[in-house]
mmCIF file of the N, C-alpha and C atoms, coordinates in Angstrom:
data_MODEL
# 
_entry.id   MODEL 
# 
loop_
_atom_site.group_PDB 
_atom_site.id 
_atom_site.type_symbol 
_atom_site.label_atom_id 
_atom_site.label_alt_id 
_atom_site.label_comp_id 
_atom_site.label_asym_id 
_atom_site.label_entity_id 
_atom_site.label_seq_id 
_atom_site.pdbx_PDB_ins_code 
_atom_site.Cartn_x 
_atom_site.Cartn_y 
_atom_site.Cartn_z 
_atom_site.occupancy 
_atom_site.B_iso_or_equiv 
_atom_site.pdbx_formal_charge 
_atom_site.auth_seq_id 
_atom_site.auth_comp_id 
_atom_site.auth_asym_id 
_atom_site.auth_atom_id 
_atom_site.pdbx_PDB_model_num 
ATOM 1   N N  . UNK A 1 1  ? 119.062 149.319 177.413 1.00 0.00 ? 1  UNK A N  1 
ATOM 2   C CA . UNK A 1 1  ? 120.034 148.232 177.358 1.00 0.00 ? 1  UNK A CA 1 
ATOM 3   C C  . UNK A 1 1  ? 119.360 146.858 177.323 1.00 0.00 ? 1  UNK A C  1 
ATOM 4   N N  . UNK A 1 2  ? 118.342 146.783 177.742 1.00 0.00 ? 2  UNK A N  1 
ATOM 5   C CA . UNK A 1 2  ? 117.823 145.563 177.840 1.00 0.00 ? 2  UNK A CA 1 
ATOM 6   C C  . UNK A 1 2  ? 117.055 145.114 176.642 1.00 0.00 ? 2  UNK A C  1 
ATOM 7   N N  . UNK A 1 3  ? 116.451 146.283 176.269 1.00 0.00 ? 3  UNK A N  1 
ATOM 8   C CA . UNK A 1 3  ? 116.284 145.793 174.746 1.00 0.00 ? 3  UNK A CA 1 
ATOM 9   C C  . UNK A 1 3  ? 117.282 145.143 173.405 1.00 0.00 ? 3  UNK A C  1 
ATOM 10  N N  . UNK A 1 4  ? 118.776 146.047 173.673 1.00 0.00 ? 4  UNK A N  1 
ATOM 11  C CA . UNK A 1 4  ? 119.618 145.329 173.143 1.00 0.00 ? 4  UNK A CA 1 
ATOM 12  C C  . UNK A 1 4  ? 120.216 143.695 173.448 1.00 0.00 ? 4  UNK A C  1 
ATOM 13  N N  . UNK A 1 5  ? 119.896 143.682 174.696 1.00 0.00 ? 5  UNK A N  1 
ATOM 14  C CA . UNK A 1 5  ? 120.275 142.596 174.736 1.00 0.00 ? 5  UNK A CA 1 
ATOM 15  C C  . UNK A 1 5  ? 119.339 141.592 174.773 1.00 0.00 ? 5  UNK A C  1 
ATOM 16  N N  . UNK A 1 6  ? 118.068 141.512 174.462 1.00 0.00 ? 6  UNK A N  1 
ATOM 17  C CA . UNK A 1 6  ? 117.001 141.034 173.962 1.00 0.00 ? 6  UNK A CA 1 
ATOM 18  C C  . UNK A 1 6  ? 116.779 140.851 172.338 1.00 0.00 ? 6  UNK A C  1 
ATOM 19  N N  . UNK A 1 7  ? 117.590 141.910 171.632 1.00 0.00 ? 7  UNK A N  1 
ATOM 20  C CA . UNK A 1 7  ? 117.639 141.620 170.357 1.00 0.00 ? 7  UNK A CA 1 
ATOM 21  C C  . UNK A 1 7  ? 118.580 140.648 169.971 1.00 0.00 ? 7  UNK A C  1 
ATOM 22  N N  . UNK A 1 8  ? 119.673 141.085 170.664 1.00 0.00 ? 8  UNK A N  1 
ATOM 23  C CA . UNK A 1 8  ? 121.138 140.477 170.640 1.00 0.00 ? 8  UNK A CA 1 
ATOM 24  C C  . UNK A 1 8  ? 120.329 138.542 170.887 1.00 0.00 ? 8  UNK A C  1 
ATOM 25  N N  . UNK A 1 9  ? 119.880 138.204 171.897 1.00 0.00 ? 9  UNK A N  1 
ATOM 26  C CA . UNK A 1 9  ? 119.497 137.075 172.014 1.00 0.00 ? 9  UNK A CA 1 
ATOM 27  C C  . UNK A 1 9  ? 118.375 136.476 170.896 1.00 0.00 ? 9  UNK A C  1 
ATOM 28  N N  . UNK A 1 10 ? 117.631 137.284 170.418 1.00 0.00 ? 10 UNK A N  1 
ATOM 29  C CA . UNK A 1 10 ? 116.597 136.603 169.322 1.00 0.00 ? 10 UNK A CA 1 
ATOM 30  C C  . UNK A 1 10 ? 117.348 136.648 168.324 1.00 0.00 ? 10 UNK A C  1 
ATOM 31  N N  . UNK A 1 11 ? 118.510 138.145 168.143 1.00 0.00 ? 11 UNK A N  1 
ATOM 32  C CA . UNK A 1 11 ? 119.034 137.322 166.371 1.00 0.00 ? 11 UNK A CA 1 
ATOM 33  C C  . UNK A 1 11 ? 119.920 135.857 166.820 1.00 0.00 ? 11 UNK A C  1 
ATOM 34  N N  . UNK A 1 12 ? 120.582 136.050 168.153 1.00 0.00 ? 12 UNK A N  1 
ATOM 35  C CA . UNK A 1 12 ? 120.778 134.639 167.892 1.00 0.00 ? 12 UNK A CA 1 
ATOM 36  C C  . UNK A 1 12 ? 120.515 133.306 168.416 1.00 0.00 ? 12 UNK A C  1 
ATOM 37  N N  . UNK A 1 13 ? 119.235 133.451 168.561 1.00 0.00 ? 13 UNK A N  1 
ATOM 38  C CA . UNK A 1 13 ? 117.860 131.887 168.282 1.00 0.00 ? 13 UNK A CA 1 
ATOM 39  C C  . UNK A 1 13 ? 117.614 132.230 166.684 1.00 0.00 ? 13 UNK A C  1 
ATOM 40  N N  . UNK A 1 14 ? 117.796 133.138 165.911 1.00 0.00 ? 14 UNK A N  1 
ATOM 41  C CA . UNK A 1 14 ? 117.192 133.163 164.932 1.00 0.00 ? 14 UNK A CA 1 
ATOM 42  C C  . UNK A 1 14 ? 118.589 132.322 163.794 1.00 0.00 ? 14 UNK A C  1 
ATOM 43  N N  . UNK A 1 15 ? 119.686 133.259 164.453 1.00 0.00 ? 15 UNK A N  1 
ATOM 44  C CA . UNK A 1 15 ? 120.309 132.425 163.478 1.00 0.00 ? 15 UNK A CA 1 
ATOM 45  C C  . UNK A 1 15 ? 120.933 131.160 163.767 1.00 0.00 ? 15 UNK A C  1 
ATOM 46  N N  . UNK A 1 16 ? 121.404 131.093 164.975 1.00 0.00 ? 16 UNK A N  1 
ATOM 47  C CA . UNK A 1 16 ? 120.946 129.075 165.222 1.00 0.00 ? 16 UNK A CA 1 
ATOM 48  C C  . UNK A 1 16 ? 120.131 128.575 164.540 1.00 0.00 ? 16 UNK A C  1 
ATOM 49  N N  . UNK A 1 17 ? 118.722 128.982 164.581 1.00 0.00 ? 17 UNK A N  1 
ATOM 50  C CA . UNK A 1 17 ? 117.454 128.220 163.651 1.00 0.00 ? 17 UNK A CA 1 
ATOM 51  C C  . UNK A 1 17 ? 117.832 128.034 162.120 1.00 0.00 ? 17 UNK A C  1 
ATOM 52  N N  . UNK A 1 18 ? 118.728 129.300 161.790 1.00 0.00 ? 18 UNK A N  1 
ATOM 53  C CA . UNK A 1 18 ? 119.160 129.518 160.569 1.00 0.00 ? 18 UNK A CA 1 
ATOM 54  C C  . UNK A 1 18 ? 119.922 128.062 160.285 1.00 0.00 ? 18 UNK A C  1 
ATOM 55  N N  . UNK A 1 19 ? 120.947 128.609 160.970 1.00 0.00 ? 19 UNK A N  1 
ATOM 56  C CA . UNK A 1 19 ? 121.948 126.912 160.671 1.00 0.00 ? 19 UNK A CA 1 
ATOM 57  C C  . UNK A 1 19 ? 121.634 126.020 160.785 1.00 0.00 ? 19 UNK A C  1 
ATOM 58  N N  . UNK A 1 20 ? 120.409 125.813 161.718 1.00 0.00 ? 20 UNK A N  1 
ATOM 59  C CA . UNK A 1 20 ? 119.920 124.319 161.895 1.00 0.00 ? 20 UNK A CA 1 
ATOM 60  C C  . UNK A 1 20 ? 119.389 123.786 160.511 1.00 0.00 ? 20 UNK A C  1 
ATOM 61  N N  . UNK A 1 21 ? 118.407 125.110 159.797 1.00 0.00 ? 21 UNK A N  1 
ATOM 62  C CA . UNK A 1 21 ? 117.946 124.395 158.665 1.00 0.00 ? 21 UNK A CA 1 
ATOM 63  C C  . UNK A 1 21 ? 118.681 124.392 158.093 1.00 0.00 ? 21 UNK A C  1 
ATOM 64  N N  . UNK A 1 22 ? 119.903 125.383 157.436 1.00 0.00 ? 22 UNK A N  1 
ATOM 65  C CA . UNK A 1 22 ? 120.655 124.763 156.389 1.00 0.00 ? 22 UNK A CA 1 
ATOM 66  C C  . UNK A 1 22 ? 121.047 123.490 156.964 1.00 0.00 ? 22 UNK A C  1 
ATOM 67  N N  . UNK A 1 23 ? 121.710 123.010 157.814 1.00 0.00 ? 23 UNK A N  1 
ATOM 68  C CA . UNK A 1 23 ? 122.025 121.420 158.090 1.00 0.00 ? 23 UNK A CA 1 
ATOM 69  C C  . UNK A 1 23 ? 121.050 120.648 157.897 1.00 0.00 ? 23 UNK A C  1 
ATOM 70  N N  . UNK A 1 24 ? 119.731 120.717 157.965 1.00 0.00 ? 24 UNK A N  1 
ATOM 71  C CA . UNK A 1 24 ? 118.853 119.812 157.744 1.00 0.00 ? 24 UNK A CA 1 
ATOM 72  C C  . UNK A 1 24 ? 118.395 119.838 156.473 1.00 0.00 ? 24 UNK A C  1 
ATOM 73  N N  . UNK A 1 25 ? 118.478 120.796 155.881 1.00 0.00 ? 25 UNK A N  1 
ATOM 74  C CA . UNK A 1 25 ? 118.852 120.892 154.381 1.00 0.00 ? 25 UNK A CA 1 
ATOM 75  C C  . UNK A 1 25 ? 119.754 120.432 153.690 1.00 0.00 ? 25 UNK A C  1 
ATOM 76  N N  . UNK A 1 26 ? 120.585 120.740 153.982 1.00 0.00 ? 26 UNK A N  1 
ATOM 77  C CA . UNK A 1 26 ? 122.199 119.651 153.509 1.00 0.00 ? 26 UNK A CA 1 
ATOM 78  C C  . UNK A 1 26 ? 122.242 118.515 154.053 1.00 0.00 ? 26 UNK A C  1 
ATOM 79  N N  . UNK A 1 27 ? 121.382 117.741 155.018 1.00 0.00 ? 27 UNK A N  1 
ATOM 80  C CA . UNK A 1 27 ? 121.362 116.307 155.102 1.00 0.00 ? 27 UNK A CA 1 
ATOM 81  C C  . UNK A 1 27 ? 120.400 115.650 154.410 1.00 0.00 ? 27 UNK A C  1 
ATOM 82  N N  . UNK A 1 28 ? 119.198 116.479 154.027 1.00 0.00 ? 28 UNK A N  1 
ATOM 83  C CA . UNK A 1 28 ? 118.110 116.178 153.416 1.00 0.00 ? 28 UNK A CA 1 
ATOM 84  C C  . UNK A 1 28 ? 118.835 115.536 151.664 1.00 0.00 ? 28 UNK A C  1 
ATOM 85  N N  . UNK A 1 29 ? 119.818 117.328 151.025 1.00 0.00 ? 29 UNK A N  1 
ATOM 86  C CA . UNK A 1 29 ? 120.247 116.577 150.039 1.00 0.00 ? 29 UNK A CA 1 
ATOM 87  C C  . UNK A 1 29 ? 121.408 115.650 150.298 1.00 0.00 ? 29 UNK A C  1 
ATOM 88  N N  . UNK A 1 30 ? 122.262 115.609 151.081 1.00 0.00 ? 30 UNK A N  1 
ATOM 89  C CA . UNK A 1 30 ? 123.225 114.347 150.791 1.00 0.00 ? 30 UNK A CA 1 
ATOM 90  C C  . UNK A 1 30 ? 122.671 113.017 150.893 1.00 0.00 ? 30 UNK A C  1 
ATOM 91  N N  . UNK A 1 31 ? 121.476 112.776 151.335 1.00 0.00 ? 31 UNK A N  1 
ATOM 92  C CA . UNK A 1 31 ? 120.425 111.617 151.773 1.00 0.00 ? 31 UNK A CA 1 
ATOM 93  C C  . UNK A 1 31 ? 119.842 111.318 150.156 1.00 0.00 ? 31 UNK A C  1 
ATOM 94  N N  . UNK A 1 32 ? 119.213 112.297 149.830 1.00 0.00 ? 32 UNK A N  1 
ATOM 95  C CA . UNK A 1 32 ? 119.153 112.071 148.419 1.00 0.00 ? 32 UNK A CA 1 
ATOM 96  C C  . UNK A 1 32 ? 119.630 112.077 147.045 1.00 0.00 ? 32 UNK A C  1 
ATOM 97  N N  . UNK A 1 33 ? 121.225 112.200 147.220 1.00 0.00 ? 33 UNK A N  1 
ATOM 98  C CA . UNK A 1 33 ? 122.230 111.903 146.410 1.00 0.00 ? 33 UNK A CA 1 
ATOM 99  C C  . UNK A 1 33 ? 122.612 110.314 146.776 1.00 0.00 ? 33 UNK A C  1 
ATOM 100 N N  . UNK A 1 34 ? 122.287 110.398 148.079 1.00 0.00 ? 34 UNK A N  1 
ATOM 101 C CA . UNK A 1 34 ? 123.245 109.095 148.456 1.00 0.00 ? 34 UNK A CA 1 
ATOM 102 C C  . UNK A 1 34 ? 122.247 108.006 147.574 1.00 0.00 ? 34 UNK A C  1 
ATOM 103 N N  . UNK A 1 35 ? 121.069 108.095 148.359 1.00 0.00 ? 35 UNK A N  1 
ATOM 104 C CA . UNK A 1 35 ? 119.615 107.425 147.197 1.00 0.00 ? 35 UNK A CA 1 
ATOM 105 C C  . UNK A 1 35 ? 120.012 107.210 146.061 1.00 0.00 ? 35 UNK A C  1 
ATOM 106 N N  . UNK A 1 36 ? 119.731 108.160 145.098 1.00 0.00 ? 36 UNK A N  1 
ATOM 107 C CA . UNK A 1 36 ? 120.060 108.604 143.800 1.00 0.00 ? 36 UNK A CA 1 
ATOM 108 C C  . UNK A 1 36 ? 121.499 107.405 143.309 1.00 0.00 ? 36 UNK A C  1 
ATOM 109 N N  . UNK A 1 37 ? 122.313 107.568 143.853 1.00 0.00 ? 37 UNK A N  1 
ATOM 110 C CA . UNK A 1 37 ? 123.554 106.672 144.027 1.00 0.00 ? 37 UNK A CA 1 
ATOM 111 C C  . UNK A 1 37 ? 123.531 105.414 143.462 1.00 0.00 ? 37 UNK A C  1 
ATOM 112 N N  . UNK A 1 38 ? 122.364 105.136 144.985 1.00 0.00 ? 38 UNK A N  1 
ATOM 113 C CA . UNK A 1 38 ? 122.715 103.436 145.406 1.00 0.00 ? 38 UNK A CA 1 
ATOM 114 C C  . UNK A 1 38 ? 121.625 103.068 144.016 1.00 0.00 ? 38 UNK A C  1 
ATOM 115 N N  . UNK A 1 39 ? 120.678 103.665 143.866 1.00 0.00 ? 39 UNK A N  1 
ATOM 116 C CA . UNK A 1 39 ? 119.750 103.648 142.581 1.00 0.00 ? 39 UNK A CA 1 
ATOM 117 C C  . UNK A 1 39 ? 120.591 103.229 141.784 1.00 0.00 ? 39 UNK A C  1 
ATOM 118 N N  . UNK A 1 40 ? 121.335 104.231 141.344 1.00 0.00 ? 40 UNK A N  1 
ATOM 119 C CA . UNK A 1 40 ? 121.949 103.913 140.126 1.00 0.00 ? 40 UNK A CA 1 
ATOM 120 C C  . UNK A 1 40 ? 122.924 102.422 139.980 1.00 0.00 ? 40 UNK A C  1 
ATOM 121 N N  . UNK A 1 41 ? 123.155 102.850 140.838 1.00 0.00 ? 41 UNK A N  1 
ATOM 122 C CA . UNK A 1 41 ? 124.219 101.380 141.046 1.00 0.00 ? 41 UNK A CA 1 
ATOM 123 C C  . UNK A 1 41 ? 123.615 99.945  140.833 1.00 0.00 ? 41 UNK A C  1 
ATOM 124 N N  . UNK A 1 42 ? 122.545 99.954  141.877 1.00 0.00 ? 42 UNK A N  1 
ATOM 125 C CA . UNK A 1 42 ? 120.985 98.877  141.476 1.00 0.00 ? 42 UNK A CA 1 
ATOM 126 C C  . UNK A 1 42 ? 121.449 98.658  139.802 1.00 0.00 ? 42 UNK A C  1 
ATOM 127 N N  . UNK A 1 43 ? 120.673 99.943  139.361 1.00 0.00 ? 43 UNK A N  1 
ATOM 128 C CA . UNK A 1 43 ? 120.261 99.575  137.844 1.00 0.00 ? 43 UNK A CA 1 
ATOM 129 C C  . UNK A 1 43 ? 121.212 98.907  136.918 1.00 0.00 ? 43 UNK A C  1 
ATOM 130 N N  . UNK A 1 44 ? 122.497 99.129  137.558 1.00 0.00 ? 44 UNK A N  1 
ATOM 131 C CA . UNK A 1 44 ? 123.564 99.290  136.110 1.00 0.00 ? 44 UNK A CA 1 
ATOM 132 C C  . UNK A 1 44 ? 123.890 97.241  136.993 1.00 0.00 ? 44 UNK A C  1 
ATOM 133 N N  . UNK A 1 45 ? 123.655 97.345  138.501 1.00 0.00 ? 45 UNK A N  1 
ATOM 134 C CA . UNK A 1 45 ? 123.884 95.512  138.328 1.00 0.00 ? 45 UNK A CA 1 
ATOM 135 C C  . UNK A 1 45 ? 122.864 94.657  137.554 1.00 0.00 ? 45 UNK A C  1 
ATOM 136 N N  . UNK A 1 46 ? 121.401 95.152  137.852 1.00 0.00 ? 46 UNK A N  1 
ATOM 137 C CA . UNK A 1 46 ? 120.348 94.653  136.842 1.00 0.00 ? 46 UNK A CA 1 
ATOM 138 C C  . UNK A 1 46 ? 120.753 94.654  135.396 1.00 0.00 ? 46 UNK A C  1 
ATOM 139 N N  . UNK A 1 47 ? 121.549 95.341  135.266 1.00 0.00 ? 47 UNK A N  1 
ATOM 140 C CA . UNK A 1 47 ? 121.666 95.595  133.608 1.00 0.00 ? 47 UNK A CA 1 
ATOM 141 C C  . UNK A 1 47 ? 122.661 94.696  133.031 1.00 0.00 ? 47 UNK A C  1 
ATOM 142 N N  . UNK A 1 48 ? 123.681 94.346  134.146 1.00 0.00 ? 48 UNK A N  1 
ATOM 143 C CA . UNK A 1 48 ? 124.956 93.111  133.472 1.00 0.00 ? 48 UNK A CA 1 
ATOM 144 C C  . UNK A 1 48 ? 124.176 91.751  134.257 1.00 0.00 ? 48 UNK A C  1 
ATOM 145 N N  . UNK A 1 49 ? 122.987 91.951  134.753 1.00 0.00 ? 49 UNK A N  1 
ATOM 146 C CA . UNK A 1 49 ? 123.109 90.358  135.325 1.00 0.00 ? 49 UNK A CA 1 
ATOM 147 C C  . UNK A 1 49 ? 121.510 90.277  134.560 1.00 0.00 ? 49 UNK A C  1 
ATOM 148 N N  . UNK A 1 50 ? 121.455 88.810  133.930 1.00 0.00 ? 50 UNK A N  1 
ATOM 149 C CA . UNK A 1 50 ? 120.631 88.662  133.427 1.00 0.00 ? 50 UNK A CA 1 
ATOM 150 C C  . UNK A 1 50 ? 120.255 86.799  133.386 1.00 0.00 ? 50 UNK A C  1 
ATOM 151 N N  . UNK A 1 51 ? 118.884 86.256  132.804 1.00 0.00 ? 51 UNK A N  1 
ATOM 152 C CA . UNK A 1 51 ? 118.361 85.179  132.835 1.00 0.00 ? 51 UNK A CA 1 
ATOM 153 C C  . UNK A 1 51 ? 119.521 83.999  132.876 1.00 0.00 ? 51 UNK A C  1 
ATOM 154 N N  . UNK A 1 52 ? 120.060 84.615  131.596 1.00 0.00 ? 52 UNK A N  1 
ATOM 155 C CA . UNK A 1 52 ? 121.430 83.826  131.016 1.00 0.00 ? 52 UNK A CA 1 
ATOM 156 C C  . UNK A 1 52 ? 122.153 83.119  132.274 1.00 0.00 ? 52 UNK A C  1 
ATOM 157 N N  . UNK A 1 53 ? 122.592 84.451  133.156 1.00 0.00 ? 53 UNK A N  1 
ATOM 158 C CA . UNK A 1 53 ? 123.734 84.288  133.918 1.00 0.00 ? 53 UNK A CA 1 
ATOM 159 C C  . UNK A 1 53 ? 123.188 83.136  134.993 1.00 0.00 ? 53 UNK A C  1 
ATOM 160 N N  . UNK A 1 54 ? 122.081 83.010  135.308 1.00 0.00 ? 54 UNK A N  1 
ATOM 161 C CA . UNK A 1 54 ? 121.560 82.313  136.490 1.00 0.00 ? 54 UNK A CA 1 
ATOM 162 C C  . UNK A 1 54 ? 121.442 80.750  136.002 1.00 0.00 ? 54 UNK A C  1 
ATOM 163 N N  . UNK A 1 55 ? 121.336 80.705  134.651 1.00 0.00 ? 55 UNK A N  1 
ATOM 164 C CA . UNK A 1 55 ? 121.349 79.255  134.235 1.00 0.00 ? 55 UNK A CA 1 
ATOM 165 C C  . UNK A 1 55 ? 123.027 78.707  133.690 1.00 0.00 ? 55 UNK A C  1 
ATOM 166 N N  . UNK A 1 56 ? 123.684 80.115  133.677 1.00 0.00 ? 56 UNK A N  1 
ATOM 167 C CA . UNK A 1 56 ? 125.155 79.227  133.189 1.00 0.00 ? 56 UNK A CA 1 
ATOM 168 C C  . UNK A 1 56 ? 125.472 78.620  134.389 1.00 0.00 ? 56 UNK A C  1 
ATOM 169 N N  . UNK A 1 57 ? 126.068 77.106  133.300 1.00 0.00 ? 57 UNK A N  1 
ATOM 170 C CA . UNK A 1 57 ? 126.566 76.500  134.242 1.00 0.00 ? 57 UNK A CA 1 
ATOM 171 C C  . UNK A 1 57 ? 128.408 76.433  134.208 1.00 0.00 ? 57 UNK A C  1 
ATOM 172 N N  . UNK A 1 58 ? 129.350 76.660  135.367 1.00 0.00 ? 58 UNK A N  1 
ATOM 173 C CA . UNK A 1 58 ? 130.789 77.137  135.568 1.00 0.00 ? 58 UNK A CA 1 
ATOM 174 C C  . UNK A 1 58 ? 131.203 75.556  134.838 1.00 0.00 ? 58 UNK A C  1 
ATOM 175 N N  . UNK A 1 59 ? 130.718 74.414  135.554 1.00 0.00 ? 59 UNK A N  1 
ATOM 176 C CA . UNK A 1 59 ? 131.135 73.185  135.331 1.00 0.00 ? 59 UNK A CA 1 
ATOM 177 C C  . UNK A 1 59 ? 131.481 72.793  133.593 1.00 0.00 ? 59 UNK A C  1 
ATOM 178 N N  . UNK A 1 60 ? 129.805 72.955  133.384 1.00 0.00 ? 60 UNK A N  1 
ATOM 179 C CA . UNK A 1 60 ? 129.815 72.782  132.249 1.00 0.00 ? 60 UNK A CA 1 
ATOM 180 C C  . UNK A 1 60 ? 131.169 73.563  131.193 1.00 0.00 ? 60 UNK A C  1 
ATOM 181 N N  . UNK A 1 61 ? 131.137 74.597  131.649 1.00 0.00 ? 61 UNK A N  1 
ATOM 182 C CA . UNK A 1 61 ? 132.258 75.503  130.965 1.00 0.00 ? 61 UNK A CA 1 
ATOM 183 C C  . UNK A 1 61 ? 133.546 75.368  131.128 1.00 0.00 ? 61 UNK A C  1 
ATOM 184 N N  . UNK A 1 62 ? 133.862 74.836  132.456 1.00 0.00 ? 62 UNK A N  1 
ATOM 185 C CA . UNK A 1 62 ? 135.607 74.527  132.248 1.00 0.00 ? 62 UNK A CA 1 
ATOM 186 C C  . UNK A 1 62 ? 136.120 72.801  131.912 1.00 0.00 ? 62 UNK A C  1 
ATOM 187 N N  . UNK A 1 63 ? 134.011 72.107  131.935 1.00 0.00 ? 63 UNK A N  1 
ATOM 188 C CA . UNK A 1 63 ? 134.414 70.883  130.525 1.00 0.00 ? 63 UNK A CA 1 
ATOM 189 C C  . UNK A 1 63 ? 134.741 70.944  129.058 1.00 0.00 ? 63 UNK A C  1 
ATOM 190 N N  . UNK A 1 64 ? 134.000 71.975  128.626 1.00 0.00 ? 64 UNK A N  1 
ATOM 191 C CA . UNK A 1 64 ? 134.227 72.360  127.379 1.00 0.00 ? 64 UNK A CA 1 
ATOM 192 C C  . UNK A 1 64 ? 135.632 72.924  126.803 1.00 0.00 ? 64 UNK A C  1 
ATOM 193 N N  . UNK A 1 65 ? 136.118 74.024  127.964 1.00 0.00 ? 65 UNK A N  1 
ATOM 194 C CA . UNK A 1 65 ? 137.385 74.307  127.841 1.00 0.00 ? 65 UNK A CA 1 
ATOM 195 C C  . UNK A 1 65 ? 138.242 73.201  127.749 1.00 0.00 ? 65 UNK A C  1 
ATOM 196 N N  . UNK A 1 66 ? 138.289 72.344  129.038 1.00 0.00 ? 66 UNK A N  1 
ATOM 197 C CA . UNK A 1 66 ? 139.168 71.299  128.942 1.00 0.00 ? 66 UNK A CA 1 
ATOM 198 C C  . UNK A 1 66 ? 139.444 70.421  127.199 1.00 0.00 ? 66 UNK A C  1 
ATOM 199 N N  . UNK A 1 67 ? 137.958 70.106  127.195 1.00 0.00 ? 67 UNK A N  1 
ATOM 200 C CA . UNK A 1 67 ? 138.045 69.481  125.528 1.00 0.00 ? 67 UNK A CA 1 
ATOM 201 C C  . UNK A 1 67 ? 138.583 70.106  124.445 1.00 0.00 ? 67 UNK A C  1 
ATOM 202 N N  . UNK A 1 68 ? 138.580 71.555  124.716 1.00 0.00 ? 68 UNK A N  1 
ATOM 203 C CA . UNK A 1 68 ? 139.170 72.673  123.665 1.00 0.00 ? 68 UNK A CA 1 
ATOM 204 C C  . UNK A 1 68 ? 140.406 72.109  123.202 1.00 0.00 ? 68 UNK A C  1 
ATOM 205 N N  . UNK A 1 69 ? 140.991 72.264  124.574 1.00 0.00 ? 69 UNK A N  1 
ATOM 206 C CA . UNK A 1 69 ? 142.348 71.906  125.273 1.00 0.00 ? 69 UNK A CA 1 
ATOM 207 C C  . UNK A 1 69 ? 142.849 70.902  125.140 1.00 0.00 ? 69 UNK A C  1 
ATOM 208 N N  . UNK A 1 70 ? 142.145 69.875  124.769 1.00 0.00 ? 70 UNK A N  1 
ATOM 209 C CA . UNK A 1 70 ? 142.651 68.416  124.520 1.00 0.00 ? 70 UNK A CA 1 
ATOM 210 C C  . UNK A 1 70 ? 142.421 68.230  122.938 1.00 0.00 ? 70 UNK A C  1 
ATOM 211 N N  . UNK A 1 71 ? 141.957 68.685  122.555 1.00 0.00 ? 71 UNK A N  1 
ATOM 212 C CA . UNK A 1 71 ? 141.568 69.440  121.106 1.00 0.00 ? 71 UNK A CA 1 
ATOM 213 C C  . UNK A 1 71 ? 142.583 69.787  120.094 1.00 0.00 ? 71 UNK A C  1 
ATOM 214 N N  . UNK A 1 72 ? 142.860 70.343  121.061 1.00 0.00 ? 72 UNK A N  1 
ATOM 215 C CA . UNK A 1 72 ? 144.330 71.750  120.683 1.00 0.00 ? 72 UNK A CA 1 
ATOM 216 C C  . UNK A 1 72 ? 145.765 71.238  120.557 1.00 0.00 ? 72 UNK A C  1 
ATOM 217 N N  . UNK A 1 73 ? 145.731 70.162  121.724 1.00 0.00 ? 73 UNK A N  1 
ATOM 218 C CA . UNK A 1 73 ? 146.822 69.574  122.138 1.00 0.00 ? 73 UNK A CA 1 
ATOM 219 C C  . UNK A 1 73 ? 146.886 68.115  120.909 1.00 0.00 ? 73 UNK A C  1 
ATOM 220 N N  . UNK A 1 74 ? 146.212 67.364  120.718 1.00 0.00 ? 74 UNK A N  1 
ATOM 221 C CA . UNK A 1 74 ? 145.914 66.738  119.446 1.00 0.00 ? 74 UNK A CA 1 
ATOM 222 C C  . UNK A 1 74 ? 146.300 67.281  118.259 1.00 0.00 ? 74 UNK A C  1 
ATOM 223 N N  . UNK A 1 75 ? 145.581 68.216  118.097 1.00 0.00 ? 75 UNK A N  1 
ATOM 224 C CA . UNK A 1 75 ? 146.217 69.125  116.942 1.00 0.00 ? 75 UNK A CA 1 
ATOM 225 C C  . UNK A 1 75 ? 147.461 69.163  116.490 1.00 0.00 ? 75 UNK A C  1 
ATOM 226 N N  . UNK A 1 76 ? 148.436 69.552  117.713 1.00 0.00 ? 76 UNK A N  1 
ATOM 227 C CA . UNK A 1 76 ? 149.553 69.945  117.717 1.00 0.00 ? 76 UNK A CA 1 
ATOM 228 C C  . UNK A 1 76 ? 150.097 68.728  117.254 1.00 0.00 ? 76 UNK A C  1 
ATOM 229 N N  . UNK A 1 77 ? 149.943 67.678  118.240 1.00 0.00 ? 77 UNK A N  1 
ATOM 230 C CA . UNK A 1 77 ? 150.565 66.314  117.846 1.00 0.00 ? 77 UNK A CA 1 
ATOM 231 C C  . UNK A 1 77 ? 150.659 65.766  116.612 1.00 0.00 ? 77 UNK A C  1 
ATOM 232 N N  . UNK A 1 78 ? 149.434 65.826  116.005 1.00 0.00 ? 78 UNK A N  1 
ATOM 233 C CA . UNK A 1 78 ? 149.066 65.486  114.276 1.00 0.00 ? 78 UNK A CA 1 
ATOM 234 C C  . UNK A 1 78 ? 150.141 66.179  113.366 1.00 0.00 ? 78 UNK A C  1 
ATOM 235 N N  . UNK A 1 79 ? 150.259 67.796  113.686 1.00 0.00 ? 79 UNK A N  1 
ATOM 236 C CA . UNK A 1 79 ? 150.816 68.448  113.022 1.00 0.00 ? 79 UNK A CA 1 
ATOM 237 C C  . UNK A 1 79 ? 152.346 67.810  113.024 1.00 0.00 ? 79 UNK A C  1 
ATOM 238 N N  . UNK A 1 80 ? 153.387 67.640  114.617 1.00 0.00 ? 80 UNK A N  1 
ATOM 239 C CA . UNK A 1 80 ? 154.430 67.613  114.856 1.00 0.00 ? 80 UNK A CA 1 
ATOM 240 C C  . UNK A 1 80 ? 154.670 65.853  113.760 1.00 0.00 ? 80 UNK A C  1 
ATOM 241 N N  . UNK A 1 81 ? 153.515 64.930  113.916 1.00 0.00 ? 81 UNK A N  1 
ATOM 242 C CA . UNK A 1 81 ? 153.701 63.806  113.229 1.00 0.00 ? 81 UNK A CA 1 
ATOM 243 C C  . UNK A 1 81 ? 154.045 63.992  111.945 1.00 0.00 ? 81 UNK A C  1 
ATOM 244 N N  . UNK A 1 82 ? 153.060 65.039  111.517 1.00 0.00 ? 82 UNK A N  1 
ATOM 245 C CA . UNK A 1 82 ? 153.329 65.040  109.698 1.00 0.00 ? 82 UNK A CA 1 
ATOM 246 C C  . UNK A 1 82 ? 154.914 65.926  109.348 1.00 0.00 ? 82 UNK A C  1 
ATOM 247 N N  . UNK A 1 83 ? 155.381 66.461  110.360 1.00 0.00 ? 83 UNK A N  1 
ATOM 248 C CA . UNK A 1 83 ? 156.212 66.877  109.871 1.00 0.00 ? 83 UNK A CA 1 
ATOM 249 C C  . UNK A 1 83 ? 157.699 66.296  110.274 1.00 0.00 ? 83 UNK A C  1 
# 
């Protein structure tokens, strides 16, 4: 009897040990999916942000619009005159 229950106790340290590694296995890969991930994610912001973007200037751009706009609005006026 005591042998059985000596076996009974090593299969289970053995298979505790078992589960432990699959869990440390399955944290190992969700750790390196998660990696893999944030990687990717990195790359694809490197990829829409570029030299360009750091020198546009917002100001400059909603002057230009504005002039579009005053542009546009002229336009209209000229047109409504001639007719």
């Amino acid at each position: 009897m005591k042998i059985l229950c000596d076996l009974k106790l090593l299969s289970d340290i053995w298979y505790k040990r078992y589960l432990l590694s699959q869990t440390n296995e399955t944290d190992r890969r969700v750790s390196e999916i998660i990696d893999q991930e944030q990687e990717k994610e990195d790359q694809n912001q490197n990829k829409f942000h570029s030299a360009i973007d750091e020198d546009f200037d917002l100001d400059a751009y909603k002057e230009l619009f504005e002039i579009k706009e005053l542009q546009s609005n002229i336009s209209v006026q000229h047109k409504q005159d001639y007719l």
